[in-house]
N, C-alpha and C positions, 0 to 999 in steps of 0.2 A: 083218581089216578092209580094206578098199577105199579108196583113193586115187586124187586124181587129180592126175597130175603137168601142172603149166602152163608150160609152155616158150615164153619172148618170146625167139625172135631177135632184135635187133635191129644196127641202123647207124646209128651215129651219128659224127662229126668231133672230138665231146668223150665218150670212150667211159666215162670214169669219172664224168662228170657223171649221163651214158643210166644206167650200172648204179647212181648211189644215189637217182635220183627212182623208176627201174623197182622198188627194191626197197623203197623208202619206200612207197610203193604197197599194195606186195605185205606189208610188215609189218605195216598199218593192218588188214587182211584176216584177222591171223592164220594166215597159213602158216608151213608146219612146213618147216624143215630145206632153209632156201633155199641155191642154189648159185650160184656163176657161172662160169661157163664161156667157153673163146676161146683164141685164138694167145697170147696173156700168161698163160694156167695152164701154156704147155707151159717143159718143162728143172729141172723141180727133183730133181732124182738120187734124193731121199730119198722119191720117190714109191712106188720101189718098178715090180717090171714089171706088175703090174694095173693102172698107174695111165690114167687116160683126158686122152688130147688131142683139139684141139677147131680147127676151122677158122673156123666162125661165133664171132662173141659173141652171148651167151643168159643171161639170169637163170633160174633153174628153181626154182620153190617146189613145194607140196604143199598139197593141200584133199583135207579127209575128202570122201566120194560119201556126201553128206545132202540132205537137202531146202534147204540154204542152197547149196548149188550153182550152181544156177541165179540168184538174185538176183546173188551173188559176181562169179561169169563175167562177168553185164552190168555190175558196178562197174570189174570189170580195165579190159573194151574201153571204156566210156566216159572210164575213166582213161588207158590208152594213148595215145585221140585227142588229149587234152587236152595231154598231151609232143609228139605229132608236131609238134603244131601249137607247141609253146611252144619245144622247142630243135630245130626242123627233123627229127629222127632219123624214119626209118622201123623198123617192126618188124612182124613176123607172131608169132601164138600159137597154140599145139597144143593139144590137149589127148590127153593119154595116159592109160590106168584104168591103176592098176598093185596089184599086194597089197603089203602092210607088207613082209611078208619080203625078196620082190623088191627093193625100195625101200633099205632097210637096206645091203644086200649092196652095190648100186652105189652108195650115197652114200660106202661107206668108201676107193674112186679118189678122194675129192676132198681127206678130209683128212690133212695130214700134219704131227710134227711143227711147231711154231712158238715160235720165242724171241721173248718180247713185252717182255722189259726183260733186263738182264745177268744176272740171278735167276730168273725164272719165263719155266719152258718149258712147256706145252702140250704134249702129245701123245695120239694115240688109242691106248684099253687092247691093241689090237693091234698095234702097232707097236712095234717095238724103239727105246731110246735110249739111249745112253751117256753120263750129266749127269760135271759135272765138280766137284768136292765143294761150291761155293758156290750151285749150280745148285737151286731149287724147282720140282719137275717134280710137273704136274699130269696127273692122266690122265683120258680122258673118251670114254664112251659116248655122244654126243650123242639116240639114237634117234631119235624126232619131235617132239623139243625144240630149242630156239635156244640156241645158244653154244656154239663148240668154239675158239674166240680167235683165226679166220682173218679175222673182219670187223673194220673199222676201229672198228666203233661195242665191242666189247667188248675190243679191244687198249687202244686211249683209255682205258674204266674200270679193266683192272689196272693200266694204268701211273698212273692217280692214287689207287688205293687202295693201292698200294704207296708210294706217298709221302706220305699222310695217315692211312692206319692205324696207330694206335698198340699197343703189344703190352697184352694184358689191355683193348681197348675191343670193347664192344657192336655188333654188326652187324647190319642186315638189307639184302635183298637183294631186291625189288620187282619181279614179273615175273624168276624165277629160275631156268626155262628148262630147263638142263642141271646147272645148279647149282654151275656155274663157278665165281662169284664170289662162291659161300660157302666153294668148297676153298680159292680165293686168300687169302681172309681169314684161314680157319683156318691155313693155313700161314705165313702171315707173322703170326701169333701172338694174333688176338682171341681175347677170353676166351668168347665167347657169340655164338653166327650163326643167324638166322632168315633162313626165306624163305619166300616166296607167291608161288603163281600162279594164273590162272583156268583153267589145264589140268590135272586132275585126272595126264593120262599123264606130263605134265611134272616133275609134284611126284613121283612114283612113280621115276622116268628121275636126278631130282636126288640123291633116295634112296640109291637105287642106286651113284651117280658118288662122295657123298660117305663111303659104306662103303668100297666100293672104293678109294678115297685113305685109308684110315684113318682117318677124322674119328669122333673118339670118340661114340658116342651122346648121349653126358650131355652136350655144349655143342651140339648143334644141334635145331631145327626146324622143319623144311619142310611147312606147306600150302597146302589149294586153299583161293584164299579172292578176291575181288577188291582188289588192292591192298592198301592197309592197313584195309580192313571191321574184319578180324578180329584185330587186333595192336592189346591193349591194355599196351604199354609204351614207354619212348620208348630211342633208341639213340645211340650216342655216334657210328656215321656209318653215314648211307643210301645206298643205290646204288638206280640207276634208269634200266637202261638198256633204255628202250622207243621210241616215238614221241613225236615233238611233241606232238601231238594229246592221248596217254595222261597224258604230264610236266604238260601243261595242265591235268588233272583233280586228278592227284595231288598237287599245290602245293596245292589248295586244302585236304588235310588230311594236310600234312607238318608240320606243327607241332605238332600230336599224336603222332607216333612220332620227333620230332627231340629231344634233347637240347639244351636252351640251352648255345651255342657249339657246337653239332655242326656233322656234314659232310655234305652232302649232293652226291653227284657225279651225275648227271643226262648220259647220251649215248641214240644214236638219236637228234638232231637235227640237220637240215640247216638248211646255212646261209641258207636264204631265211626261215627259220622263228625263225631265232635272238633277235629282238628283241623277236617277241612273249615267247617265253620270258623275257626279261633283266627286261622289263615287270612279268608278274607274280612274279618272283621277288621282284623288287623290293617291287611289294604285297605278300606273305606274308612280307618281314621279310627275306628271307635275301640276302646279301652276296658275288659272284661273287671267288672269288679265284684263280683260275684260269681259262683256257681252252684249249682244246686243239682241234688242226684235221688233218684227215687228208682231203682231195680237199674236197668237198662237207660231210663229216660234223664234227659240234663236238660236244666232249663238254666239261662243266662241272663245277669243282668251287666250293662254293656252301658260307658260314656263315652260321648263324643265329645273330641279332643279338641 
């Protein structure tokens, strides 16, 4: 399959503000297996000598070469304008064709190892680690799916699903990517994990990640489905870490897959975004009891009343 890799240089004065609207953006779009890159990826030892350094700063996502190509591309640059103009930054965009295989190969310079709580390490199925016996080490093939727990928005959801998961409770996992945060859940001991997503390669990719962690067949399953269309039960705590934009949707039938008193933790939102959110959570009944902040991005955790 054909790809086409999108590379935004940019410049901006607040560079972590530039990389979570550039990649909020680019989430809304459905890209696969975004990166970032710059002078702040360079010195981490554990990279390894393949690993790649970078002069500019650059977000780089992924779009299949379809016929939504072209609408997409004019969504990016009429979005881009809309930041220059809003926090000053300039940027330039590429565009590169590249094949899957290609693709793969260089996205594994970017990830490495990560400790996201005193417990749960992240690492890719090719890298070596040495855990230390209280250590939950997850391992993960990301492919051209989202989540390997180097982005804010999916470090935020283990570290509240590790502090509100209870052992033997119900999971599902909404927009589930790489399948991350169904291994997290299983391994910090829920009794049952489902996930969904609308990428068919994704649900395939989670498959995958969750065998390969050992995640027993008989407690989990993962498909392709839109959100909760296809999930007809309700769960003792949900995660949802997508877009604003998506979270807005999916409130409005989280109370059909929520358990009265469940948890619902909700990240991929930035902070300009965050009130509408509090708003309708507010309408659909559910009670913010936490929040959590990393640069620009908040991740929530949320009961139903």
């Amino acid at each position: 399959m054909k790809w086409i890799e999108v590379k935004i240089v940019f410049d901006s004065n607040d560079r972590q503000l530039a990389v979570d609207l550039i990649s909020d953006l680019l989430y809304d779009l459905d890209f696969k297996g975004l990166v970032v890159e710059g002078p702040e990826t360079e010195g981490f030892e554990d990279w390894g000598s393949n690993a790649v350094t970078h002069e500019n700063d650059a977000v780089i996502g992924y779009l299949p070469f379809d016929d939504s190509l072209r609408r997409k591309s004019k969504t990016i640059e009429e979005g881009l304008q809309k930041l220059e103009n809003q926090i000053g930054m300039t940027c330039r965009i590429f565009y590169t064709e590249v094949d899957e295989a290609d693709w793969t190969e260089s996205w594994k310079a970017y990830f490495r190892p990560e400790k996201i709580t005193d417990q749960i390490v992240v690492k890719p199925t090719w890298k070596d680690y040495s855990p230390n016996d209280k250590e939950i080490i997850i391992e993960i093939d990301p492919g051209m799916a989202f989540g390997t727990g180097t982005h804010p928005t999916t470090r935020m959801c283990i570290v509240l699903l590790e502090k509100y998961l209870k052992r033997t409770d119900t999971f599902l996992d909404v927009g589930t990517g790489s399948g991350i945060l169904m291994i997290a859940a299983a391994k910090l001991g829920a009794g049952n994990i489902w996930g969904t997503d609308n990428d068919a390669v994704a649900v395939d990719i989670a498959r995958q990640n969750l065998i390969h962690n050992r995640i027993p067949e008989s407690i989990f399953n993962v498909m392709t489905g839109n959100m909760v269309d296809k999930i007809n039960k309700r769960f003792d705590l949900v995660a949802a870490n997508l877009t604003a934009k998506t979270i807005m949707i999916l409130l409005e039938d989280i109370q059909k897959v929520l358990m009265q008193d469940g948890i619902l933790l909700c990240s991929g939102i930035i902070e300009s975004d965050k009130n509408k959110i509090l708003e309708k959570m507010r309408h659909v009944g559910l009670n913010v009891i936490e929040t959590l902040a990393d640069g620009d991005w908040i991740s929530m955790a949320c009961r139903s009343m």
